[in-house]
C-alpha positions in Angstrom: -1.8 36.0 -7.6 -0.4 36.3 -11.2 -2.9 35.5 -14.1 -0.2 34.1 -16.5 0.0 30.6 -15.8 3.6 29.2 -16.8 3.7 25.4 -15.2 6.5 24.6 -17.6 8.3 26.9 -15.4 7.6 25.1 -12.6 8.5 22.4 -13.5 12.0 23.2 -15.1 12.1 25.3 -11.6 12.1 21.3 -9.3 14.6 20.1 -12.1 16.9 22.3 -12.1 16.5 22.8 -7.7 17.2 18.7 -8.4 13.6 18.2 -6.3 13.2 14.3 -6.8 9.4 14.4 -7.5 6.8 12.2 -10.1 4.3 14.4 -12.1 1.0 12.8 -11.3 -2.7 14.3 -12.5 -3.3 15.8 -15.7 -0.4 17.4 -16.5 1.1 13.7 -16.1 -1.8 12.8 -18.6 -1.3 15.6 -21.1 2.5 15.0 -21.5 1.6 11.1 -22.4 -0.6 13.0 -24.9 -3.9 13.0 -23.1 -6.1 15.7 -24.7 -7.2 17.3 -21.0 -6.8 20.6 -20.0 -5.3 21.6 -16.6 -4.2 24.9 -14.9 -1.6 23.2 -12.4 1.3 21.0 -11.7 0.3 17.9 -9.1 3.5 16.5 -8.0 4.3 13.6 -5.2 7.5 14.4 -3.4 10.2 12.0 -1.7 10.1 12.8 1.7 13.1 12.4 2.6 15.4 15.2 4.7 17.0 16.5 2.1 14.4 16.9 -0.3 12.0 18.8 1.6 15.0 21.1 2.1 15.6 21.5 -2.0 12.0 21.9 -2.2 11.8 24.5 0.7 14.4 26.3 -1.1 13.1 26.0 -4.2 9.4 27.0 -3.6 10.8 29.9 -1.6 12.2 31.4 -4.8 9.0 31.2 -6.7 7.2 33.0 -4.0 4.8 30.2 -3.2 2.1 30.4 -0.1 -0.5 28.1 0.4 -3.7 28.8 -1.4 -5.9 29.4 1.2 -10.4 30.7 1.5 -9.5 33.7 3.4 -6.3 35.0 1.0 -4.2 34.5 4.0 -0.7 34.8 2.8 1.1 31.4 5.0 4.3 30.0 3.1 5.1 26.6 3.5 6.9 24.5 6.3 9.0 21.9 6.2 6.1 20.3 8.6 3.8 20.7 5.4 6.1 18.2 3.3 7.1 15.9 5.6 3.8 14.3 7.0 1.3 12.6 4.4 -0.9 15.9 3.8 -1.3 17.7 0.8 0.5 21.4 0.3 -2.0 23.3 -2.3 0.2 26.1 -3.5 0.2 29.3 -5.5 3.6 30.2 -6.9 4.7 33.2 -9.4 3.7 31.1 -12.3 0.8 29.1 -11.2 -0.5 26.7 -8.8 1.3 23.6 -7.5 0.1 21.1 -5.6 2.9 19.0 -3.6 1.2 16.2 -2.2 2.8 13.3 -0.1 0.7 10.5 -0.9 -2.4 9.8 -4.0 -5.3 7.7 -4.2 -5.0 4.1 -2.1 -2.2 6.0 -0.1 0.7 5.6 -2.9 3.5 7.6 -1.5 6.8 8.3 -4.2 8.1 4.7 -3.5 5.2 3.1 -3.9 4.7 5.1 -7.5 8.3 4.6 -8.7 7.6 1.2 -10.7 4.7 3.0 -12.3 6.4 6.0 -13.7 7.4 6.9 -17.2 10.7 8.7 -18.3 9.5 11.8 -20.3 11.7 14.4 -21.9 11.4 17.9 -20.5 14.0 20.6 -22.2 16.6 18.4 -21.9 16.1 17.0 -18.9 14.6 13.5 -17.5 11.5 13.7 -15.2 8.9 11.0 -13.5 5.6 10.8 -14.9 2.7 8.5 -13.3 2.3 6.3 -16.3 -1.5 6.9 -18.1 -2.0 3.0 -17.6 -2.0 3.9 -13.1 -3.2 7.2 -13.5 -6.4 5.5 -14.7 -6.4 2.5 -12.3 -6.7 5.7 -9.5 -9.2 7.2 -11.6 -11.6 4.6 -11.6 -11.3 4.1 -7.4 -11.6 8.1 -7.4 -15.1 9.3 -6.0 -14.5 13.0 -8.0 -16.9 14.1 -10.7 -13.8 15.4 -12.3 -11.6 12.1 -12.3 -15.0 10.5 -13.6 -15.7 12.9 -16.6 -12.2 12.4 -18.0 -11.8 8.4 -18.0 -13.2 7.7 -21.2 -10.9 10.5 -22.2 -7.7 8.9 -20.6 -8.8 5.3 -21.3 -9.2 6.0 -25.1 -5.5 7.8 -25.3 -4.2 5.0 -23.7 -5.7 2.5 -26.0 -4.4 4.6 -29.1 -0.8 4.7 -27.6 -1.1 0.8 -27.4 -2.1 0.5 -30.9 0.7 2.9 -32.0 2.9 0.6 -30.1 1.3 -2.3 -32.0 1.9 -0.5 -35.5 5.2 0.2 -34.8 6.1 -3.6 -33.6 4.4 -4.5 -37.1 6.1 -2.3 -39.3 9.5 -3.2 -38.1 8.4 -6.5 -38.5 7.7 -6.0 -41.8 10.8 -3.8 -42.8 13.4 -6.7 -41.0 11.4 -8.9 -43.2 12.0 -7.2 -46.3 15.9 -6.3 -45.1 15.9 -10.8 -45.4 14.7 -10.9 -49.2 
């Protein structure tokens, strides 16, 4: 396993394989400008046919095997993304974790209507929005999920009140455009 960690090239990687995924955990948080750190991409795939065969492919290319106790070196199946398990991978630039459903049993339809459009070098991509990633959060029995919610709850109340400023101040400057 590489030390270098480059998730941005994993995620470019499903882009440009056209892998229809939504980033979820906190690489979904720290693009909505969380301040978390994290050393992997979480992603929940569409499990449809022929997605599992673009991600196949594509995880093939970054040399990904499941991350495994033992080292055992076992690379993925289409078995492993069309079920509702999770697929905990290491890749050539970091670990990815392809899961097929979250907390409460949200698979990628179910998470659709709570995604974000962020852009990514160019490109569009899925992001759970913060507002669901903390609704999962607080149902969540991990430390971890626990220790960041203040965290998460306290970017999403800034982001609000950004979205508050900016709704006054173009107010304020259509106002002054009338006088």
């Amino acid at each position: 396993m590489r030390t270098d960690i480059d998730l941005s090239a994993v995620l470019e990687g499903l882009i440009k394989a056209d892998v229809k995924f939504i980033l979820v955990g906190g690489l979904a948080a720290v693009v909505q400008g969380a301040p978390v750190t994290t050393m992997d991409v979480d992603i929940v795939h569409q499990r449809t046919a022929e997605n599992i065969v673009k991600l196949l492919s594509f995880l093939k290319s970054i040399d990904s095997y499941h991350r495994r106790p033992d080292n055992k070196i076992i690379e993925p199946t289409e078995q492993d993304f069309s079920g509702e398990g999770h697929a905990l991978l290491s890749t050539r630039f970091g670990p990815l974790d392809v899961l097929a459903v979250i907390e409460e049993e949200k698979t990628y339809d179910n998470l659709l209507e709570h995604t974000v459009e962020i852009e990514f070098r160019g490109n569009t991509i899925k992001v759970l929005d913060l507002r669901m990633i903390i609704e999962l959060k607080r149902s969540s029995k991990d430390p971890k999920d626990k220790q960041r919610l203040p965290v998460l709850e306290e970017t999403l109340r800034q982001l609000q009140d950004m979205v508050v400023d900016d709704i006054k101040t173009g107010q304020t400057n259509n106002n002054n455009d009338n006088k």
